[in-house]
C-alpha positions in Angstrom: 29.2 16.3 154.0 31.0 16.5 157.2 29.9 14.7 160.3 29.0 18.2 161.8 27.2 19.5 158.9 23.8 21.0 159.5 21.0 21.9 156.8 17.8 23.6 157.3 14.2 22.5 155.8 11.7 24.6 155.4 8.0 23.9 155.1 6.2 22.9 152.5 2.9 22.7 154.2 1.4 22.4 157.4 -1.5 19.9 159.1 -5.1 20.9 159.4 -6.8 18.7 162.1 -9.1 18.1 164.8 -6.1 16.4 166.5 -4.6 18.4 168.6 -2.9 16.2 171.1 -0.2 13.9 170.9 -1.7 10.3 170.9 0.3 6.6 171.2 -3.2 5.2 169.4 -6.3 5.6 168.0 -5.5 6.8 164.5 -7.7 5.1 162.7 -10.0 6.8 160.2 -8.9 10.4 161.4 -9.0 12.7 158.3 -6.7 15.8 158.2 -5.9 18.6 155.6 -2.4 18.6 154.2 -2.3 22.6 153.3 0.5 23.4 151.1 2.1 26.6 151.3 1.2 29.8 149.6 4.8 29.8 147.6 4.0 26.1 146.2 2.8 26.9 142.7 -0.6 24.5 142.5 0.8 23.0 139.5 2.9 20.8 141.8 -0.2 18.7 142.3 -0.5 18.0 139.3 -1.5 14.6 138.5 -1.3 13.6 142.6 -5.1 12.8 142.7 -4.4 9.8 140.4 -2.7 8.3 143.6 -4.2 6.6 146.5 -1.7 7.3 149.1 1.0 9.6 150.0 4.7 9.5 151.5 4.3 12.2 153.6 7.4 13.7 155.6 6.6 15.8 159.1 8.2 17.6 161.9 7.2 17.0 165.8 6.6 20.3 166.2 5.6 19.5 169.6 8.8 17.3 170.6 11.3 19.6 172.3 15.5 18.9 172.3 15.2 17.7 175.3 12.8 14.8 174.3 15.6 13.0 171.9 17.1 10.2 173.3 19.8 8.1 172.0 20.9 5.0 173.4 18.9 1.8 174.5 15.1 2.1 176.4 11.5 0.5 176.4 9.1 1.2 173.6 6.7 3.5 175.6 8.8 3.3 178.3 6.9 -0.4 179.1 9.1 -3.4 180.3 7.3 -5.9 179.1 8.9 -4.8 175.4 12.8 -5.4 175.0 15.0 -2.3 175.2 15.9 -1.6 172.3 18.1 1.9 170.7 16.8 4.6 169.4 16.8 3.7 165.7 14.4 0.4 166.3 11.7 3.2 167.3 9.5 5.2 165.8 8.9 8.3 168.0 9.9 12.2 168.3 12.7 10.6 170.4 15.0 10.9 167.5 17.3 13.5 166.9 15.5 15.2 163.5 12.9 14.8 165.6 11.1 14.1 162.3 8.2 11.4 161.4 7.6 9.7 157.7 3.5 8.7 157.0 1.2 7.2 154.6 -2.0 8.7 154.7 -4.9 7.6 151.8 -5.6 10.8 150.0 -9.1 11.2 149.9 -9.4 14.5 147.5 -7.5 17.4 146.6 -9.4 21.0 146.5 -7.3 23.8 145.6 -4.1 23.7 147.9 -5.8 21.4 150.6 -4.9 18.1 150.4 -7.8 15.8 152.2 -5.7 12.5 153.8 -7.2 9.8 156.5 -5.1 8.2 158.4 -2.1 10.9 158.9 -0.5 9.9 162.0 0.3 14.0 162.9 -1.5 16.6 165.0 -3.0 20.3 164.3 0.2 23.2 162.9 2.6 19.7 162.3 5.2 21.5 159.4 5.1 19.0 156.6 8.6 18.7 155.3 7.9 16.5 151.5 5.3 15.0 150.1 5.6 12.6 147.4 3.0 10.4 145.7 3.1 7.1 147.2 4.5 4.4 144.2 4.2 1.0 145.5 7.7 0.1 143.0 9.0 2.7 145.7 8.2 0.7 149.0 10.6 -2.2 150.7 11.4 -5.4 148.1 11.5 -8.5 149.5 10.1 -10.2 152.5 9.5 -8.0 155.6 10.9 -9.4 159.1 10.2 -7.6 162.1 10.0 -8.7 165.7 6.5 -9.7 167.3 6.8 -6.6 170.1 6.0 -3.7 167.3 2.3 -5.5 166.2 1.7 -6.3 169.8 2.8 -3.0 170.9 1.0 -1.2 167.9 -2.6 -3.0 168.1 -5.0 -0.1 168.9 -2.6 2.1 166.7 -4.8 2.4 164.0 -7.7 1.7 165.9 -10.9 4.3 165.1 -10.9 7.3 168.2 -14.2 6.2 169.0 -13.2 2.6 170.3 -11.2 3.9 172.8 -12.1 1.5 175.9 
C-alpha cells in the first residue's frame, strides 16, 4: 500500500450512553451499550459473554480535521507535562482520529452489548470489537514515563467524585 493510499471503515456499531460530552476524566464505573448494527448477523457474538473484557475500536465522531495535530505539544495543553509528539498521546489529536478501549462487559442482550468503563460518548461509531485475550496484550515489562499516571489520576475516577 502506497504512502497515499486511503481506505474507508464502516461501522459495526455505535455507543449507547448517558455521556454525551467529551470528558478528560471521570470514567469510572460509567456503563454504556455497545449496539451492533442491524447487518451484523447475532451469531457474531457467539461465545463473547464467556469474556470479561473487550478490545473495542472507536471513531471521535466529535473531533473535527481541524483538531489533528502532528508535531510536539503539552498533554492537555499543561506545561507542567513535557512536550511530547503526537504519537506519545492518546487523544482525537491524531490523524484517524480513532481511539482503542477496554471496557468489562457486563452482559450481552440481543445486539446490545452492556460495557462499564468505555472511555466513548453517546452516537461514538465503533469500528471492531474483539474479545479481550490477555495472550493478546503487551509481553514483557511495561515502561512508561511518570507524567501519563500523574496526568491520568482522576481518569477513571467515578463521575460522582468530581471535586
Amino acid at each position: 500500500m502506497s504512502e497515499s493510499a486511503t481506505f474507508e471503515l464502516k461501522p459495526i456499531a455505535t455507543v449507547v450512553s448517558e455521556r454525551t460530552e467529551v470528558s478528560d476524566d471521570y470514567w469510572g464505573g460509567v456503563q454504556s451499550i455497545i449496539r451492533l448494527n442491524a447487518d451484523q448477523p447475532l451469531s457474531t457474538l457467539d461465545g463473547v459473554e464467556e469474556f470479561s473484557h473487550l478490545e473495542v475500536v472507536w471513531k471521535f465522531h466529535k473531533a473535527s480535521p481541524g483538531d489533528v495535530h502532528l508535531g510536539s505539544r503539552h498533554a492537555r495543553n499543561d506545561p507542567q507535562y513535557p512536550k511530547t509528539g503526537t504519537y506519545a498521546h492518546h487523544n482525537h489529536r491524531h490523524p484517524a482520529q480513532i481511539a482503542v478501549s477496554h471496557p468489562r462487559l457486563l452482559k450481552i442482550e440481543g445486539r446490545d452489548l452492556h460495557v462499564e468503563d468505555l472511555d466513548a460518548v453517546h452516537g461514538s461509531p465503533v469500528l471492531h470489537l474483539v474479545a479481550y485475550f490477555k495472550e493478546m496484550g503487551p509481553r514483557g515489562e511495561v515502561v512508561e514515563p511518570s507524567w501519563p499516571t500523574e496526568m491520568l489520576g482522576d481518569y477513571w475516577a467515578k463521575p460522582d467524585t468530581k471535586g
